[in-house]
SEROFI-858334 format. One record per residue (C-alpha): x, z, y; residue number from 0. Coordinates in nm, 2 decimals. Example, Ala and Ser with C-alpha at 12.3 -4.5 7.8 and 13.67 -1.06 7.14 Angstrom:
REM residues 2
VEXTI | 1.23 | 0.78 | -0.45 | 0
VEXTI | 1.37 | 0.71 | -0.11 | 1
END
This chain:
REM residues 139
VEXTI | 0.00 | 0.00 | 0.00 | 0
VEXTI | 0.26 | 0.07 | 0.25 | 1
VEXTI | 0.43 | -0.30 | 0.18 | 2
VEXTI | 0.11 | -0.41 | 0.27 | 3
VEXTI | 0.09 | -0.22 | 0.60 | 4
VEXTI | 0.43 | -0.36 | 0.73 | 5
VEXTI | 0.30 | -0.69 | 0.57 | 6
VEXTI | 0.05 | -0.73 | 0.83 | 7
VEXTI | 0.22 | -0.53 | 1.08 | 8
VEXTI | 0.51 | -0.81 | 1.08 | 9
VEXTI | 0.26 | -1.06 | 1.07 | 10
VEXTI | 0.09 | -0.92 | 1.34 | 11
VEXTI | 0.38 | -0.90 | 1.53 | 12
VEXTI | 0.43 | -1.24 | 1.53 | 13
VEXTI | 0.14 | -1.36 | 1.58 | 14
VEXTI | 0.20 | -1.21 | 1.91 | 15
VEXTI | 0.53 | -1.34 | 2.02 | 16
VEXTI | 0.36 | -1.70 | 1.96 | 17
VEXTI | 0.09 | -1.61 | 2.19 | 18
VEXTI | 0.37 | -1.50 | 2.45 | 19
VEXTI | 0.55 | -1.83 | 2.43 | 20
VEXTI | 0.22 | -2.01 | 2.45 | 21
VEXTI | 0.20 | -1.88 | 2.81 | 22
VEXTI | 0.53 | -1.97 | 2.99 | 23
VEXTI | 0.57 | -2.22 | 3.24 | 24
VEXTI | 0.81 | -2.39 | 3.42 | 25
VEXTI | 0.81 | -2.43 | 3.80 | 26
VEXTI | 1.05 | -2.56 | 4.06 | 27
VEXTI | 1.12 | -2.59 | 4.36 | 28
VEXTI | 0.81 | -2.78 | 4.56 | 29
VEXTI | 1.03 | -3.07 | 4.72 | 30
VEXTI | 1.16 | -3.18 | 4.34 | 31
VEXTI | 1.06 | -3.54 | 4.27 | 32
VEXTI | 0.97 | -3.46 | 3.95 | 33
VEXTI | 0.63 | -3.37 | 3.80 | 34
VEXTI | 0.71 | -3.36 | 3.42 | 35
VEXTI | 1.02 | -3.23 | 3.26 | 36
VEXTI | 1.16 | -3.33 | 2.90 | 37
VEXTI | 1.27 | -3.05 | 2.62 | 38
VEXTI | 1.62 | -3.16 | 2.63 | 39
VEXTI | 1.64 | -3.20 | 2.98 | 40
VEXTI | 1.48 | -2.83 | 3.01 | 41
VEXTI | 1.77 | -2.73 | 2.78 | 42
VEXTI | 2.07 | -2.90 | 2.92 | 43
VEXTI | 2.00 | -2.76 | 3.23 | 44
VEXTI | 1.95 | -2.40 | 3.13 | 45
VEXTI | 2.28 | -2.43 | 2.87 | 46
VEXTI | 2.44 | -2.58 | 3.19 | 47
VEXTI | 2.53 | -2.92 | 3.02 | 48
VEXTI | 2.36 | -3.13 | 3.28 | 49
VEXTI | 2.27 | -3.00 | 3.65 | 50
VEXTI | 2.06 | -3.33 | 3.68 | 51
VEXTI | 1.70 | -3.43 | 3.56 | 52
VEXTI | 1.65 | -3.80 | 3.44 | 53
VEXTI | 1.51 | -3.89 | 3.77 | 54
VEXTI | 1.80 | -3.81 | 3.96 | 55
VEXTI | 1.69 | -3.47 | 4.10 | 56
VEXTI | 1.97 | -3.19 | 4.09 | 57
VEXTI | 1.84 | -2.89 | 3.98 | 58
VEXTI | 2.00 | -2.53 | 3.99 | 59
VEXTI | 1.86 | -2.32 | 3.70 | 60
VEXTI | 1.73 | -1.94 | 3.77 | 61
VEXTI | 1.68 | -1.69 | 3.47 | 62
VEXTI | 1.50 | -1.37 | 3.42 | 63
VEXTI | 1.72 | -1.05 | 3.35 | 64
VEXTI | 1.52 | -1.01 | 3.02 | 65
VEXTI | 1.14 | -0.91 | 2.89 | 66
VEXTI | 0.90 | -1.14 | 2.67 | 67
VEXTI | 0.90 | -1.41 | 2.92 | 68
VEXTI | 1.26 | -1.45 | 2.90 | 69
VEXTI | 1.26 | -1.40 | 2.57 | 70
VEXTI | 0.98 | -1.67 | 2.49 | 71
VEXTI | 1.15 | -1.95 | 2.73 | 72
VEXTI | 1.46 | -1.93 | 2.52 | 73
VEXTI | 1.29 | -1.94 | 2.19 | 74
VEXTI | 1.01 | -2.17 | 2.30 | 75
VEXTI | 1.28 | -2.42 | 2.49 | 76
VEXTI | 1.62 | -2.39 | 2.41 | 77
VEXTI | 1.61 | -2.31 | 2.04 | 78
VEXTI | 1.81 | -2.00 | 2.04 | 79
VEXTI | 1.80 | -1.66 | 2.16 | 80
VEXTI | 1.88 | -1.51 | 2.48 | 81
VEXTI | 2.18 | -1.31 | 2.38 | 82
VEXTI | 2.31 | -1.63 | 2.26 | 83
VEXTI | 2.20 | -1.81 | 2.63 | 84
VEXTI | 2.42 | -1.54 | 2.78 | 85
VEXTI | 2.72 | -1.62 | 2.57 | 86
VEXTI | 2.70 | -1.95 | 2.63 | 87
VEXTI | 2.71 | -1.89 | 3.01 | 88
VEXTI | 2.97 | -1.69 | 2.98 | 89
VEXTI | 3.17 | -1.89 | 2.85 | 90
VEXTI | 3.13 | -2.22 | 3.08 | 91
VEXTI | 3.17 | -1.93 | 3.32 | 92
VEXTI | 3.50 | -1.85 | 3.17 | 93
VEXTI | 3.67 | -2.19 | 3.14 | 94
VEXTI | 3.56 | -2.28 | 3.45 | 95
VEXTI | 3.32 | -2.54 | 3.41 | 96
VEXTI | 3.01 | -2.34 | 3.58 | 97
VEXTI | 2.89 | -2.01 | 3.78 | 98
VEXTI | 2.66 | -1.74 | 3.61 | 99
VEXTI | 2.29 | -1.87 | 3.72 | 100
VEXTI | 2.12 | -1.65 | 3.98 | 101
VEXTI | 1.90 | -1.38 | 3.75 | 102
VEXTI | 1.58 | -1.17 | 3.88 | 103
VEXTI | 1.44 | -0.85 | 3.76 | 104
VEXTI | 1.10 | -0.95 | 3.80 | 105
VEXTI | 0.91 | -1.26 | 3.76 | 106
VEXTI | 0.76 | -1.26 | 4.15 | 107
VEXTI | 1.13 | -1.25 | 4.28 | 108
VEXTI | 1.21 | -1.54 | 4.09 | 109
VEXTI | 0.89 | -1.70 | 4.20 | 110
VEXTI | 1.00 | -1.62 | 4.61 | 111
VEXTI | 1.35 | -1.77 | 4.52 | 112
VEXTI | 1.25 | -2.08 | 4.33 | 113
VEXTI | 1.02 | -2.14 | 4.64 | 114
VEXTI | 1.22 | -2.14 | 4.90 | 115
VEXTI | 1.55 | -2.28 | 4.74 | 116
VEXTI | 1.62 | -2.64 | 4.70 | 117
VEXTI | 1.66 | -2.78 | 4.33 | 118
VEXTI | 1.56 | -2.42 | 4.18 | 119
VEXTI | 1.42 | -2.43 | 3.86 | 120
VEXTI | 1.29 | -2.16 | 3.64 | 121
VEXTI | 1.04 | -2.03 | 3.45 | 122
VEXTI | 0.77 | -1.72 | 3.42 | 123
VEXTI | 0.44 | -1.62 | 3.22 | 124
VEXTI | 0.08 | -1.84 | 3.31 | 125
VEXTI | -0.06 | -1.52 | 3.44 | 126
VEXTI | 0.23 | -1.47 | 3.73 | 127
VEXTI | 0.12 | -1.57 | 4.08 | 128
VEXTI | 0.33 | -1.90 | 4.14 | 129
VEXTI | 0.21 | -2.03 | 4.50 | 130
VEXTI | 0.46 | -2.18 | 4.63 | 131
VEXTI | 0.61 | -2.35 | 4.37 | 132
VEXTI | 0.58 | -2.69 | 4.14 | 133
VEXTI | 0.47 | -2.66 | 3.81 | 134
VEXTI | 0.63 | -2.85 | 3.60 | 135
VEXTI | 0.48 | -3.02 | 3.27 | 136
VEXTI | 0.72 | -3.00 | 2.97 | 137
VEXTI | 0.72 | -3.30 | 2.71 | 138
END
C-alpha cells in the first residue's frame, strides 16, 4: 500500500510540473521585429550560441534566478536543466566568449527590464502581468 501511495504521489507530482510548463511564455522587448520565435532559436539564444533571431533581430537573453518558471522554461525549451544552463554560462563566461545574462528575482522585474531594454528577451508564467512587453509565439 505505501508503494502505491508514492506511486500516485510521483505521478501526481508530475502531472503538475507539466501543467507549469504548459503556462510559460516568452516576451520581448516591444520594438523586436519578430512576432514568432523557433525552439532552436529560443535555445541558441539562451545557451548563448547565437545572439541573433532568424530575422536579423539581436536579442540579449534575461533569466529568472530560479522557481517553477525557470525551471519549466529550461525543461520545456532548452532540453536540460537549469543547473546545467548555469554551467553552460559559466563557462562561455570563463573562456571568454560571453557575459553572465542579467537574472531577476522576481518575474515583474524581469517584465519592467524586458520592457524598457532593447533586444531583451525572456520568459515568465501566463498568469504574470506582461504589459509592456511582446509576446512571442514559440514554433
Amino acid at each position: 500500500m505505501k508503494n502505491l501511495s508514492r506511486i500516485f504521489l510521483l505521478c501526481t507530482a508530475s502531472l503538475c510540473a507539466a501543467c507549469v510548463r504548459a503556462q510559460v511564455i516568452v516576451i520581448a522587448n516591444p520594438n523586436l521585429k519578430a512576432d514568432f520565435v523557433s525552439r532552436n532559436e529560443l535555445k541558441a539564444v539562451f545557451t548563448g550560441t547565437s545572439t541573433r533571431l532568424a530575422g536579423g533581430d539581436r536579442v540579449v537573453p534575461v533569466l529568472l534566478r530560479e522557481g517553477n518558471t525557470h525551471n519549466a522554461f529550461t525543461s520545456k525549451f532548452l532540453d536540460r536543466s537549469p543547473i546545467a544552463l548555469t554551467m553552460n554560462w559559466r563557462g562561455l563566461v570563463m573562456s571568454g566568449e560571453a557575459a553572465m545574462p542579467r537574472t531577476f528575482d522576481t518575474e515583474a522585474q524581469e517584465v519592467e527590464y524586458v520592457a524598457h531594454t532593447a533586444g531583451a528577451i525572456g520568459y515568465i508564467s501566463e498568469e504574470t502581468p506582461h504589459g509592456g512587453v511582446k509576446v512571442l509565439t514559440v514554433h
